[in-house]
C-alpha positions as CSV (number, residue, x, y, z in Angstrom):
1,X,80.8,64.5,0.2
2,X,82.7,67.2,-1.7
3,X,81.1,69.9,-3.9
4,X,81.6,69.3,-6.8
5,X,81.9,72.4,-9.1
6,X,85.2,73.4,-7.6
7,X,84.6,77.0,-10.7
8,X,81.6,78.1,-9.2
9,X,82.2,77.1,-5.5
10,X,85.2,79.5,-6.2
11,X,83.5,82.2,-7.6
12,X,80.2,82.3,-5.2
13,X,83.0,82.1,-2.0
14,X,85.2,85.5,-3.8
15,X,82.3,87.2,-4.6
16,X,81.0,86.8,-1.0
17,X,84.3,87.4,0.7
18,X,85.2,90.1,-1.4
19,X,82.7,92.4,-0.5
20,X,82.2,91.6,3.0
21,X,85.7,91.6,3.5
22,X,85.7,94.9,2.5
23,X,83.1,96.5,3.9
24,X,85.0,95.2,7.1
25,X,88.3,97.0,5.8
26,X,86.5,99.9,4.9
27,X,84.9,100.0,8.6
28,X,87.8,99.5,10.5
29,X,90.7,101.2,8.5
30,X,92.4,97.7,7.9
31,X,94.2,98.8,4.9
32,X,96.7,96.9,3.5
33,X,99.1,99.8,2.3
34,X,98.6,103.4,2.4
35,X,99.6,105.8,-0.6
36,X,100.4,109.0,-0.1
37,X,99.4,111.4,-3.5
38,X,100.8,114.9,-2.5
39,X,104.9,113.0,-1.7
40,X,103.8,109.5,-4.1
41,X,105.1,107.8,-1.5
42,X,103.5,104.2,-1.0
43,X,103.6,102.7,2.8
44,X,102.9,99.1,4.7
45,X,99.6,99.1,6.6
46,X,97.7,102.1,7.9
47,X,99.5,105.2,8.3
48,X,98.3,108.6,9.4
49,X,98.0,111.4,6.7
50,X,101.7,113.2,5.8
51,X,101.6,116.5,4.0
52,X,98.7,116.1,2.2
53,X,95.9,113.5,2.6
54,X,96.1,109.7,2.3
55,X,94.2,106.9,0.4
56,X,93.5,103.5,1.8
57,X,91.4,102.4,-1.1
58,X,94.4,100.6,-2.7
59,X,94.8,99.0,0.8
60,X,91.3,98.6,1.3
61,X,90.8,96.8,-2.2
62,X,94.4,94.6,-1.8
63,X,93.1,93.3,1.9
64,X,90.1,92.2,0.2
65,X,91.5,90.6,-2.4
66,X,93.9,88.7,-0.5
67,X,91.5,87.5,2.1
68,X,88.4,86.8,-0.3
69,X,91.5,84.5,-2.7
70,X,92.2,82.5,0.9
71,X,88.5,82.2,2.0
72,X,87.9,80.9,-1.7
73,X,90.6,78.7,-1.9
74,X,89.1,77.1,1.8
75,X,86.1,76.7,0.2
76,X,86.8,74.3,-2.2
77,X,88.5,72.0,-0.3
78,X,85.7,71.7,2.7
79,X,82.9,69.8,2.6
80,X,79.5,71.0,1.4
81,X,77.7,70.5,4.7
82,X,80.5,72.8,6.4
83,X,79.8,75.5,3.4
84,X,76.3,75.3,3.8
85,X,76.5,75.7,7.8
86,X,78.7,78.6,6.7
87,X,76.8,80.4,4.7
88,X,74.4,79.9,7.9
89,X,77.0,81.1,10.4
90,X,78.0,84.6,7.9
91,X,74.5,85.3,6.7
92,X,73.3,85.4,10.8
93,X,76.4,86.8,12.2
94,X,76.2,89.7,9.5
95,X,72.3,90.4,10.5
96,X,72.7,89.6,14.2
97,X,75.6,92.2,14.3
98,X,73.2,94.7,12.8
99,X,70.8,94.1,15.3
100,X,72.8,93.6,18.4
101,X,75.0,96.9,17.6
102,X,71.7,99.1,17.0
103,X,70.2,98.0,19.7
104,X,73.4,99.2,21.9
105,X,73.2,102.5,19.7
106,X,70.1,102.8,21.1
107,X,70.3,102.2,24.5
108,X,73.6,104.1,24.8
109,X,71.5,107.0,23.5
110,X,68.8,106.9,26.2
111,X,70.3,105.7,28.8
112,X,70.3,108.2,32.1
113,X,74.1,106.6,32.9
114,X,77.1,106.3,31.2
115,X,77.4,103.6,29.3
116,X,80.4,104.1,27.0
117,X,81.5,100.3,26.6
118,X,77.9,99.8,24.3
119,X,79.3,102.6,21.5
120,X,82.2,99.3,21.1
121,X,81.8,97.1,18.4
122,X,83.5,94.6,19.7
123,X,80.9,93.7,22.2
124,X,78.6,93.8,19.2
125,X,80.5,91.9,17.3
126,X,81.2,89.0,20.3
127,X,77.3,89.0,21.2
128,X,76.9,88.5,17.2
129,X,79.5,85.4,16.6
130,X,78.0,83.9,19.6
131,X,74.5,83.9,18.3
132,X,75.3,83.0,14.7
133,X,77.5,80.2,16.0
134,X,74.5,78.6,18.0
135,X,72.5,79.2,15.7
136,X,75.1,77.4,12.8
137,X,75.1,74.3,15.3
138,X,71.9,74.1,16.2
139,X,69.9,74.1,12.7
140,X,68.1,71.7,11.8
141,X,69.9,69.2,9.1
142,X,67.6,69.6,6.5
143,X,68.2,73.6,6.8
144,X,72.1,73.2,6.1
145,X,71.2,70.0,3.4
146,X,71.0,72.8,0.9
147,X,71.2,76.2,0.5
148,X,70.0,77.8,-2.6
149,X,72.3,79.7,-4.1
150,X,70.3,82.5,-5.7
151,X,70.6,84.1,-2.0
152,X,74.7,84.9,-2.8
153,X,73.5,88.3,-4.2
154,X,72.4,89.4,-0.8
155,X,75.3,89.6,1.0
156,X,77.3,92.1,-1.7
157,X,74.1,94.1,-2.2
158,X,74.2,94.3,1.8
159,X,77.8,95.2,1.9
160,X,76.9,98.0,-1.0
161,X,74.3,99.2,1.1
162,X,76.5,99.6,5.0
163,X,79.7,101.2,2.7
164,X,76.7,103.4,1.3
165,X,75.5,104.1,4.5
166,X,79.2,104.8,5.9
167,X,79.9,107.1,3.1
168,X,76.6,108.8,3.5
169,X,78.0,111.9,4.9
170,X,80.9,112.4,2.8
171,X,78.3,112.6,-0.4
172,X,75.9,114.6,2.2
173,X,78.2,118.3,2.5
């Protein structure tokens, strides 16, 4: 079976993708173009500050765009049990990550050896995906039958909260 509301299926999948998406960006400097103020120059992708500094919000906001349009346009044309396993699979790999990557934070910080490769993310992010993809496949059917969808407004208020917590010390001087 098909959702049905094609409008709000739309709308719940942006609003989701949008600001996770970029949260992501925002994270991992995936702008989509780079302006430059001081020359008004306007350049593809990330580039390193000219004279003067550069802004990667337009990029920032553009990526996001783009990708939350495609991961809305997806989710209208999957089936509802694949959206609700999901909305399983993004809502566990978002907490898992948080988990996994503090708990390397942690270790790397009292650990008595070096242990560079735990201050990666990308271990984090592998250990996460793995995790919220067993944990996609192996939940129970009537878990994925129907998730309620008051529980959207979690995952923006969450993404608010890590660019908050990123931006902390740039509000902090």
């Amino acid at each position: 079976m098909i959702a049905t509301n094609k409008i709000a299926i739309f709308t719940i999948a942006f609003v989701v993708a949008c600001a996770t998406i970029y949260a992501v960006c925002t994270e991992v400097n995936l702008p989509l173009l780079t302006y430059h103020p001081v020359t008004g120059d306007v350049g593809p992708l990330y580039q390193p500050p000219g004279r003067g500094p550069a802004m990667y919000w337009y990029g920032w906001m553009a990526t996001a765009l783009i990708g939350a349009v495609v991961v809305a346009l997806i989710a209208t044309v999957v089936p509802e049990r694949w959206l609700q396993r999901g909305f399983i699979f993004g809502a566990a790999l978002a907490v898992l990550y948080l988990v996994v990557y503090t708990l390397a934070l942690v270790v790397y910080d009292k650990a008595t050896v070096e242990l560079e490769f735990l201050k990666d993310r990308l271990w984090s992010v592998i250990a996460a995906a793995a995790g919220a993809g067993a944990l996609a496949l192996l939940a129970p059917r009537r878990w994925t039958q129907r998730v309620w969808p008051g529980w959207v407004w979690v995952v923006p208020i969450g993404s608010l909260a890590v660019l908050g917590y990123y931006l902390t010390p740039y509000f902090a001087r």
